[in-house]
DRENDO-1510 file (C-alpha; in Angstrom, 1 decimal, always signed):
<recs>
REC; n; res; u; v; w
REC; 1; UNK; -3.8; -12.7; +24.7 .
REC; 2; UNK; -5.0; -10.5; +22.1 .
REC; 3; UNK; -4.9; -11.7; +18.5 .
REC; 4; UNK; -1.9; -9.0; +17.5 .
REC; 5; UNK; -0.3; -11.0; +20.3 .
REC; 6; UNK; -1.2; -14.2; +18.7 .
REC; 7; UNK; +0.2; -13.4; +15.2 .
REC; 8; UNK; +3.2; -11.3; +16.9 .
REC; 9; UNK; +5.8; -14.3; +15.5 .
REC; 10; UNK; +4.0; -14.1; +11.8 .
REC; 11; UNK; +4.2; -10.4; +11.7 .
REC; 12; UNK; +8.2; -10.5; +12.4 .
REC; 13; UNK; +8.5; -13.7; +10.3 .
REC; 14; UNK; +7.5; -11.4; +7.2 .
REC; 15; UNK; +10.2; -8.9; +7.8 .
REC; 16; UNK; +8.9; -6.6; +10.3 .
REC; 17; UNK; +11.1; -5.5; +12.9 .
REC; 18; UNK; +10.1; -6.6; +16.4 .
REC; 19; UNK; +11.0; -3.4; +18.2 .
REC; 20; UNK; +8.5; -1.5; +15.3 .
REC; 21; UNK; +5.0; -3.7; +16.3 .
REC; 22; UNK; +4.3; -1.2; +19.0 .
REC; 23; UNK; +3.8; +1.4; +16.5 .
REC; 24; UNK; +2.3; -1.0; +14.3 .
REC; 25; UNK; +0.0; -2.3; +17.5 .
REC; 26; UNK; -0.8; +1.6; +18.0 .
REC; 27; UNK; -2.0; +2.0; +14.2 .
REC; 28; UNK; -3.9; -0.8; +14.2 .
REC; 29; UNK; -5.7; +0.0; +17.2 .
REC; 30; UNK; -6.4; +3.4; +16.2 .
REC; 31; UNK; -7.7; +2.0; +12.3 .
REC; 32; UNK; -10.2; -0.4; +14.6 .
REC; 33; UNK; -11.8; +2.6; +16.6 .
REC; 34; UNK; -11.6; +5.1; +13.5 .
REC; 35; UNK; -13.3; +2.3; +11.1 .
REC; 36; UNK; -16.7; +2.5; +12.3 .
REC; 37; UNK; -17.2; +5.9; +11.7 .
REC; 38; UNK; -15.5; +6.6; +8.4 .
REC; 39; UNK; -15.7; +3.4; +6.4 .
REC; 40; UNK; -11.9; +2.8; +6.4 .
REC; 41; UNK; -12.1; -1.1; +5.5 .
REC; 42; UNK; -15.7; -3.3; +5.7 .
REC; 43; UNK; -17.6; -2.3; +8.7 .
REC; 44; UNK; -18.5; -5.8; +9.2 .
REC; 45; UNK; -14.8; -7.1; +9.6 .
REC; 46; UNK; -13.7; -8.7; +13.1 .
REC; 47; UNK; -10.2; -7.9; +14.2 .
REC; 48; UNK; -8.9; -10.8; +13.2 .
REC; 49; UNK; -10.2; -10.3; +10.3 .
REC; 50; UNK; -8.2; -7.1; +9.6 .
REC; 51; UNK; -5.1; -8.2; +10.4 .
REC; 52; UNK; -5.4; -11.4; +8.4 .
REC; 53; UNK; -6.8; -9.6; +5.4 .
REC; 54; UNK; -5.0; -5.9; +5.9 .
REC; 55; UNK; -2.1; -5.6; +8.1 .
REC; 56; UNK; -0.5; -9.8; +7.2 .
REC; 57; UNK; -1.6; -8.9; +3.6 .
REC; 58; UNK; +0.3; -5.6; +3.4 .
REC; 59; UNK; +3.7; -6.8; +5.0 .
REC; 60; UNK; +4.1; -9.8; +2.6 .
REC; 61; UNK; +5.2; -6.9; +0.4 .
REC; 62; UNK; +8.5; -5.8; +2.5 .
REC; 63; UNK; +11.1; -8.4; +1.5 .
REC; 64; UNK; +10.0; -7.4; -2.0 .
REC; 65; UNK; +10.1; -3.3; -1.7 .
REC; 66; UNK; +13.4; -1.5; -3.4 .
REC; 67; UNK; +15.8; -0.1; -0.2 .
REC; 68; UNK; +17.3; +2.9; -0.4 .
REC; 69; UNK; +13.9; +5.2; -1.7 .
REC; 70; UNK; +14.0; +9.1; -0.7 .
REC; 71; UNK; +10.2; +9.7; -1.7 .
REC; 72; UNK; +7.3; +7.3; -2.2 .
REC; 73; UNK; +3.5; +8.3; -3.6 .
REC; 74; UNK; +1.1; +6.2; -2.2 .
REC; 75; UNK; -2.5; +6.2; -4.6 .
REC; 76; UNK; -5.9; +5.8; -3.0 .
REC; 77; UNK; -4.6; +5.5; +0.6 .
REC; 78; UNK; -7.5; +5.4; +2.4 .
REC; 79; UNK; -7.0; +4.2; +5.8 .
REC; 80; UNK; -3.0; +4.0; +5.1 .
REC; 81; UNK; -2.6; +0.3; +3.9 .
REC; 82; UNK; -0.1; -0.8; +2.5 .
REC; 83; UNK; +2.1; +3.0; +3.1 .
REC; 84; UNK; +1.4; +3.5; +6.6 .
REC; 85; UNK; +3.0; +0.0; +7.6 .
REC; 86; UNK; +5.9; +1.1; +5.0 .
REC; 87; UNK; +6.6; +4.2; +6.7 .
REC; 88; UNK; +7.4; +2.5; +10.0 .
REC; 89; UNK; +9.6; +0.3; +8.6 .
REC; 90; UNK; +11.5; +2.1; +6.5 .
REC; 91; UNK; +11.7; +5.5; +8.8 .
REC; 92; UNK; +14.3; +7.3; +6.4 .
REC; 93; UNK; +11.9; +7.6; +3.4 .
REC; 94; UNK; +9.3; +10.2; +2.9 .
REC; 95; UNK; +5.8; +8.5; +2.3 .
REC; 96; UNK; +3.1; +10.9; +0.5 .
REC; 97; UNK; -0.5; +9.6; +0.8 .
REC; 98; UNK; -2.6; +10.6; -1.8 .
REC; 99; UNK; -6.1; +10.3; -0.8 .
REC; 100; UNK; -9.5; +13.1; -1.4 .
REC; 101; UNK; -11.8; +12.2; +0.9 .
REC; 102; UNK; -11.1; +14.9; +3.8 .
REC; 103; UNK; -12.5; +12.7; +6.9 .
REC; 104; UNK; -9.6; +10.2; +5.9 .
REC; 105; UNK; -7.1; +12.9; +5.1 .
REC; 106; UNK; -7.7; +13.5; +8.7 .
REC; 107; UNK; -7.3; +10.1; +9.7 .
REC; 108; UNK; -4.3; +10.2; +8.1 .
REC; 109; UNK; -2.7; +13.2; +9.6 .
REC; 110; UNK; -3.6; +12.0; +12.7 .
REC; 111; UNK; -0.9; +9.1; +12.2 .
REC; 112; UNK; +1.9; +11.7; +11.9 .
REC; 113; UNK; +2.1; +12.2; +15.5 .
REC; 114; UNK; +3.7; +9.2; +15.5 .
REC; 115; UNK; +4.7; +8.3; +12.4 .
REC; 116; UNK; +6.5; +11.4; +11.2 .
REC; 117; UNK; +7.7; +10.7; +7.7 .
REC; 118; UNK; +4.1; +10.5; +6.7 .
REC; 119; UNK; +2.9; +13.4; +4.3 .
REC; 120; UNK; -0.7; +14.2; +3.2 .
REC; 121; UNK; -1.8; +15.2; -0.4 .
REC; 122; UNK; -4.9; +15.0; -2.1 .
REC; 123; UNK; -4.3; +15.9; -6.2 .
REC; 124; UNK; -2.6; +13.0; -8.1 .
REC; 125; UNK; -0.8; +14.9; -10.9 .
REC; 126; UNK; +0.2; +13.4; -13.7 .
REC; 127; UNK; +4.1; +14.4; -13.5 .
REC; 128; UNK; +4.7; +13.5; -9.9 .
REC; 129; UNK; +7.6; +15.3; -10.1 .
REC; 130; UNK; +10.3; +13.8; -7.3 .
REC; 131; UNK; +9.0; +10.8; -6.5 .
REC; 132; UNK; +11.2; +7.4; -6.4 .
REC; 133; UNK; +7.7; +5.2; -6.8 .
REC; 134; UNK; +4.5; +4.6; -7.4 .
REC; 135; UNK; +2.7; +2.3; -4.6 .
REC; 136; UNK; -1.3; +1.5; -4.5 .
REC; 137; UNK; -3.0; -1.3; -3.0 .
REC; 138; UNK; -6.5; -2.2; -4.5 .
REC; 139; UNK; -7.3; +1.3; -5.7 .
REC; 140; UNK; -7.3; +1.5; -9.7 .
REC; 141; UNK; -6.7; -1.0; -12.6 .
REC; 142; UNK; -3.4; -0.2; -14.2 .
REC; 143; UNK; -3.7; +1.5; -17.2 .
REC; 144; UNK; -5.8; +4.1; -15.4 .
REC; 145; UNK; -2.9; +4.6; -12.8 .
REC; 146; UNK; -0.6; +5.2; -16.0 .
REC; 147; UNK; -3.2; +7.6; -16.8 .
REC; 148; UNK; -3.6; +9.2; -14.3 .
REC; 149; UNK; +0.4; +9.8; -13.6 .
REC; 150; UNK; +1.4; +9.2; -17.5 .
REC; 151; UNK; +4.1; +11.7; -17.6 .
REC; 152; UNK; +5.6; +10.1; -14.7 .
REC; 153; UNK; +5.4; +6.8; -16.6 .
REC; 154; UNK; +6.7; +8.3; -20.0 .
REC; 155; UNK; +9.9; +9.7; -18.0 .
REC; 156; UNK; +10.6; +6.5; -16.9 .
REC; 157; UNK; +8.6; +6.4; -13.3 .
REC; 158; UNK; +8.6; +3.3; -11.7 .
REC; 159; UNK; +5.3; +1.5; -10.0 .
REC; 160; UNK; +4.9; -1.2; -7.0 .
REC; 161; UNK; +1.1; -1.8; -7.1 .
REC; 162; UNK; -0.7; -4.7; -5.0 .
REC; 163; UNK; -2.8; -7.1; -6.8 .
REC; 164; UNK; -5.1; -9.8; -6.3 .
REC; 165; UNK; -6.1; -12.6; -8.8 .
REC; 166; UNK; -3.7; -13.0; -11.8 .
REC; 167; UNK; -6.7; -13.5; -14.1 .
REC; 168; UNK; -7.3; -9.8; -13.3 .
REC; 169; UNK; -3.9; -8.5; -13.7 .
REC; 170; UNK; -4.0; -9.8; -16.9 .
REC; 171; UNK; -6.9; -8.1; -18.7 .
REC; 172; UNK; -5.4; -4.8; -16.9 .
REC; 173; UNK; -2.4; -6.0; -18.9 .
REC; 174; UNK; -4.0; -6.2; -22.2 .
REC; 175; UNK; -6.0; -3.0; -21.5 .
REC; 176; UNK; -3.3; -1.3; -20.9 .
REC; 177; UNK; -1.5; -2.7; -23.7 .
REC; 178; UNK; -4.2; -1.2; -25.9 .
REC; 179; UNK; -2.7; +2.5; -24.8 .
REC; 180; UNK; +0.8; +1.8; -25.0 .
REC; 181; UNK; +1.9; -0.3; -26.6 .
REC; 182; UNK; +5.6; -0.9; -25.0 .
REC; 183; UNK; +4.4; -1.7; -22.0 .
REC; 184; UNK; +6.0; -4.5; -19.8 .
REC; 185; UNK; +5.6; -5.3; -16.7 .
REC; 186; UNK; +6.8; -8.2; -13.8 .
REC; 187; UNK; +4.5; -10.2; -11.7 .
REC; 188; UNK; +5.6; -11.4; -8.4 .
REC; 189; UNK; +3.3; -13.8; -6.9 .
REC; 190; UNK; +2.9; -13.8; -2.9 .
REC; 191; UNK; +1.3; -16.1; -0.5 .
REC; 192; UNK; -0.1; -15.8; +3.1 .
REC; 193; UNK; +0.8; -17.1; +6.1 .
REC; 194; UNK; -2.6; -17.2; +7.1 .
REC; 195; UNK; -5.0; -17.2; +4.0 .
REC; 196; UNK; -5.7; -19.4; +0.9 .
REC; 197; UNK; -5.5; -16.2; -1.4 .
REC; 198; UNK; -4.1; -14.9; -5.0 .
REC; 199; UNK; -1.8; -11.7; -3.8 .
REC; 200; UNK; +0.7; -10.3; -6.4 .
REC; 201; UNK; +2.9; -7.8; -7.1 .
REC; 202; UNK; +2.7; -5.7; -9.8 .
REC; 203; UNK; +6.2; -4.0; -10.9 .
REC; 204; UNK; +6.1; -1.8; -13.7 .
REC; 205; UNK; +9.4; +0.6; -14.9 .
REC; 206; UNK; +10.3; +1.2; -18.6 .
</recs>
């Protein structure tokens, strides 16, 4: 039995709908074989490793993500974690990947033959005009993703970023503060299945 096999129950325990995990089986397979040439997580991470870490560690978000989205930016998306899981489950909303490096770009477009409401950019602007939300998972600390986006943020935009240690997200907090000064901000804490590990959410909307 392979170890997706073994964590099959976990996986669908977290919100993930059963007859999705062979999509989700094909992704992961195809993130394993990709990895060692382009760096997409640690080259020296086992399988199980990835799941635990990546895949488990991405869909702790879902019973947490807003329903009913038309368009999601995802920041930093490098080998498609947390959007790529997103965008099979919720098949009815648009998922734009932001991400420059072209090898992973390609990666990424890869994925659309089978996961077709995946969409490939590589400028962030800082109005991203039409979009519903804001996702990234470990990619910048928080006042540079208002930066980077801020008249998104000063029109109201709204932000679902992944975070690790709540020590962390709080000097973000306070350096962010330092820039604007209005800003608030909820903290959702999560916890594994599998690991002994700080994992938060990060929601941010004026």
């Amino acid at each position: 039995m392979s170890y997706f096999e073994q964590q099959r129950s976990i996986l669908v325990s977290l919100g993930f709908k059963d007859s999705n995990l062979p999509v989700l089986k094909k992704y992961i397979e195809f993130l394993w074989t990709s990895n060692e040439e382009l760096n997409l997580v640690s080259r020296k991470m086992t399988i199980e490793e990835l799941i635990d870490n990546h895949i488990i560690d991405s869909l702790m978000i879902l019973s947490k993500f807003p329903l009913g989205l038309k368009k999601v930016a995802d920041l930093g998306s490098g080998g498609g974690l947390p959007a790529v899981i997103l965008a099979i489950h919720f098949p009815e909303t648009q998922f734009h990947l932001f991400e420059k490096s072209p090898r992973k770009r390609e990666f990424l477009e890869a994925l659309k033959k089978w996961i077709p409401n995946l969409y490939l950019q590589s400028e962030i602007s800082t109005s991203m005009k039409g979009y519903d939300l804001i996702t990234a998972r470990a990619f910048k600390p928080i006042d540079v993703i208002i930066d980077m986006t801020s008249a998104y943020y000063k029109n109201g935009g709204k932000y679902f970023l992944m975070k690790a240690r709540l020590e962390k997200i709080q000097e973000e907090i306070q350096d962010t503060l330092k820039k604007e000064k209005n800003f608030k901000c909820d903290i959702v804490p999560l916890k594994s299945p599998v690991l002994d590990v700080e994992r938060h959410i990060v929601s941010i909307h004026l």
